[in-house]
N, C-alpha and C positions, 0 to 999 in steps of 0.2 A: 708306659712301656708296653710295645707289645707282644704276640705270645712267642714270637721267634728270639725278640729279646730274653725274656722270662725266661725262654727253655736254654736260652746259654748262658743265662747266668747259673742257669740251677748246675747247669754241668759242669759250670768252671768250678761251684763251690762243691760239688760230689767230687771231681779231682783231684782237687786241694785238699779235700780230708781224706780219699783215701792216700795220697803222697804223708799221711803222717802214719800209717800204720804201722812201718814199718819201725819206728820210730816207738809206737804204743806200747810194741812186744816186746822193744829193750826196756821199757817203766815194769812189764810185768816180769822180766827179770831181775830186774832191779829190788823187786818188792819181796821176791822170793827169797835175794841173795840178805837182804835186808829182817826179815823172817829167819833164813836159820843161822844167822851171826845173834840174832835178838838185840839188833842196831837199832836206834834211835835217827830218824831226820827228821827237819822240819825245815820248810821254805816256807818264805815270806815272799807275799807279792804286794809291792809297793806303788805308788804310782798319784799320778793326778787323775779326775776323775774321768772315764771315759778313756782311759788309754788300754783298755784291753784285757786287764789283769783277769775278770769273766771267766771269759772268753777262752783265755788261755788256762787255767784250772779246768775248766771242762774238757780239755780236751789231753792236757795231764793224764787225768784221773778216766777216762772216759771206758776205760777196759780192764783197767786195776780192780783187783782184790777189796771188795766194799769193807770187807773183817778187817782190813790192816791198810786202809787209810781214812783220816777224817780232813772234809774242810772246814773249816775255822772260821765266820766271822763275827764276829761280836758286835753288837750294837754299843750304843751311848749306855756309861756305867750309869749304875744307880745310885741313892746317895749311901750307901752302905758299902756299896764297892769304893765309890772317893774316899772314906775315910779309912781304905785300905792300904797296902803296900800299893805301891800303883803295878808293879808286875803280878800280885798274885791270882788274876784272873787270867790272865795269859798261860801262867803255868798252870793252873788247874785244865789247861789245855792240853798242856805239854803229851808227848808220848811213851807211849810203854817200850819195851823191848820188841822189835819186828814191826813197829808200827812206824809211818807216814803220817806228821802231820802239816797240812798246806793252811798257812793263815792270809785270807784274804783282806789283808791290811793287817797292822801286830801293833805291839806297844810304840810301833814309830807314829801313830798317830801322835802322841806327844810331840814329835817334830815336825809336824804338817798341819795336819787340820785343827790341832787342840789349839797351837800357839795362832796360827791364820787368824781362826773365828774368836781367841779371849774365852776357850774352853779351859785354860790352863791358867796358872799365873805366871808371871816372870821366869821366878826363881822355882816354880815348879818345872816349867822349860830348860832351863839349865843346868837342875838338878839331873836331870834323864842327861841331857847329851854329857853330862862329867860321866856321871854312874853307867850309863851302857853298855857300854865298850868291856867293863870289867865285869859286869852280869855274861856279857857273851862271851869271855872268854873263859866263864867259869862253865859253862855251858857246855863249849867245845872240847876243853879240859879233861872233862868228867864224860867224853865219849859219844856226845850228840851232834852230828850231822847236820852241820846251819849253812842252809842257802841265802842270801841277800836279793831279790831281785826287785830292781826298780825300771818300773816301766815307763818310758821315755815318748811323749806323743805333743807334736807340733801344736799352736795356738790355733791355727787353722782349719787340726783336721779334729780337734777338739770339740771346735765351734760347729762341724759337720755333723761328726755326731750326734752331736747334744740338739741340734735340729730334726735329726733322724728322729730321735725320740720321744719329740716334742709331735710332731707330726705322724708317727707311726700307733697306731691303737695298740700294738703288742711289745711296746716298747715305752711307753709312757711309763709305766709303774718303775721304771728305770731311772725317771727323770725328779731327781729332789731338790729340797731349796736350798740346801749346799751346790747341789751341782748348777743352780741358774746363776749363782754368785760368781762361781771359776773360773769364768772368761773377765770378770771385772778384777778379780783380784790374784788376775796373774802372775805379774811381779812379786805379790808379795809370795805367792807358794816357791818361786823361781830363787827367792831370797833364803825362802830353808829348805828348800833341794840342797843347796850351793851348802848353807851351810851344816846340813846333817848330813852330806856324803864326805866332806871336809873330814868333820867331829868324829865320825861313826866308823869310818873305815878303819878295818884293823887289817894285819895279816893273816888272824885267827880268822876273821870272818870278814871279808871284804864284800862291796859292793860291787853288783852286777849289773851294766846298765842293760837295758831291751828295747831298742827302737821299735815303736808300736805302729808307727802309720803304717805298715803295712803287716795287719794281722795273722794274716798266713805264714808269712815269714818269722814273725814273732811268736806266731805258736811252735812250731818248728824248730829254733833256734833256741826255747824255752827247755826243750825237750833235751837238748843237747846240753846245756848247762848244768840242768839236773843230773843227767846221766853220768858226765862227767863230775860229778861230786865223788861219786861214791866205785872203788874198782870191784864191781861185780864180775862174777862168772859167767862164759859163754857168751860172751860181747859178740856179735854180727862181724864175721871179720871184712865184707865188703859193702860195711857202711859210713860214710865218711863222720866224724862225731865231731870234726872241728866246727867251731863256732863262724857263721859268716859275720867278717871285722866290721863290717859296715850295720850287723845289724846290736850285736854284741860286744860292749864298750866297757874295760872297767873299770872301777870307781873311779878311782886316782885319776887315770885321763879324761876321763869327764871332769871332774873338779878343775883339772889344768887348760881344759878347752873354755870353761864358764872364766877360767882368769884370764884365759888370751881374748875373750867378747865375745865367744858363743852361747850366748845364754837361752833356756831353753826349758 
């Protein structure tokens, strides 16, 4: 690349984040309205590896109130936590009143990576997709603010990626031996996508989908989702807050697209 390249790309991506500013300062109203109601949210960013879900949290949280939000990711439990309730490390996450908490992946790990890799048993897998649904509605119930977002990114631009990182020195520590597996064992994540948006989807708390191949648009779109969770005070009146359909799919239609042979 050279430096005429370089300097346009730097300026498409200095573009591209300031077009979300605008967007930033409905999160810090949001956080505000969230603060003096002493409301509870928590979104979940879900996804395969390398679709963005990063990427998009940073830029969330990027001008928010550090005191009232936290992100979330948990590593591999220990063997003290396995012989726990399987949610109670999640909920020692959970939030206070006015607080924002963003879980970079949540207990749906039990329907993706735990059952994929033979981290889980059977019937520890299918104890979660029975009991979940009734955990988050008890959730929502009792006044807490549950986002669902599953990030949705092509085999292709997956495999991009995951070269990007493989090849880039500031990007390597990014690259784990879960994530050199994902391209091999596609199908089977695409098999409990399919069926934990099926299982999981409520009315209480439905699934979000977020087209990711194009991260700009997905962070953006991400923004809009959120916002629209929750009806705060002093909304922007000449900002458009609908979602673009094409990048923003919910659950149910996804599910009914992977049964008509879009699988993905």
């Amino acid at each position: 690349m050279d430096h005429a390249d370089a300097y346009e790309k730097a300026a498409r991506k200095l573009s591209a984040e300031r077009a979300l500013r605008p967007w930033q300062v409905e999160l810090l109203k949001l956080q505000q309205y969230l603060e003096d109601q002493e409301a509870r949210m928590i979104v979940l960013f879900e996804g395969r590896d390398a679709a963005g879900k990063g990427g998009a949290i940073r830029r969330v949280t990027r001008f928010m109130n550090e005191k009232r939000y936290r992100v979330v990711a948990l590593g591999r439990p220990t063997e003290e936590q396995r012989s726990q309730w399987y949610y109670q490390r999640y909920v020692a996450q959970f939030p206070a009143g006015g607080e924002m908490v963003l879980f970079d992946r949540s207990w749906y790990n039990r329907a993706m990576v735990e059952q994929v890799f033979g981290f889980c048993s059977p019937k520890e897998y299918n104890d979660f997709l029975e009991g979940v649904t009734g955990f988050e509605k008890d959730l929502v119930r009792t006044g807490t603010i549950l986002v669902k977002l599953y990030f949705s990114v092509t085999r292709e631009e997956q495999a991009r990626r995951f070269e990007r990182r493989r090849t880039d020195p500031l990007r390597q520590w990014k690259l784990s031996e879960i994530d050199l597996q994902a391209q091999d064992r596609w199908d089977d994540f695409t098999m409990r996508k399919y069926d934990m948006l099926r299982r999981t989807g409520t009315a209480e708390a439905p699934w979000v989908i977020v087209r990711s191949n194009d991260k700009q648009q997905a962070r953006l779109n991400t923004m809009k989702v959120i916002l629209n969770a929750v009806d705060y005070k002093g909304r922007a009146p000449d900002l458009d807050f609908t979602p673009d359909p094409r990048i923003v799919v919910p659950g149910d239609e996804e599910v009914a697209l992977m049964e008509g042979g879009t699988w993905s």
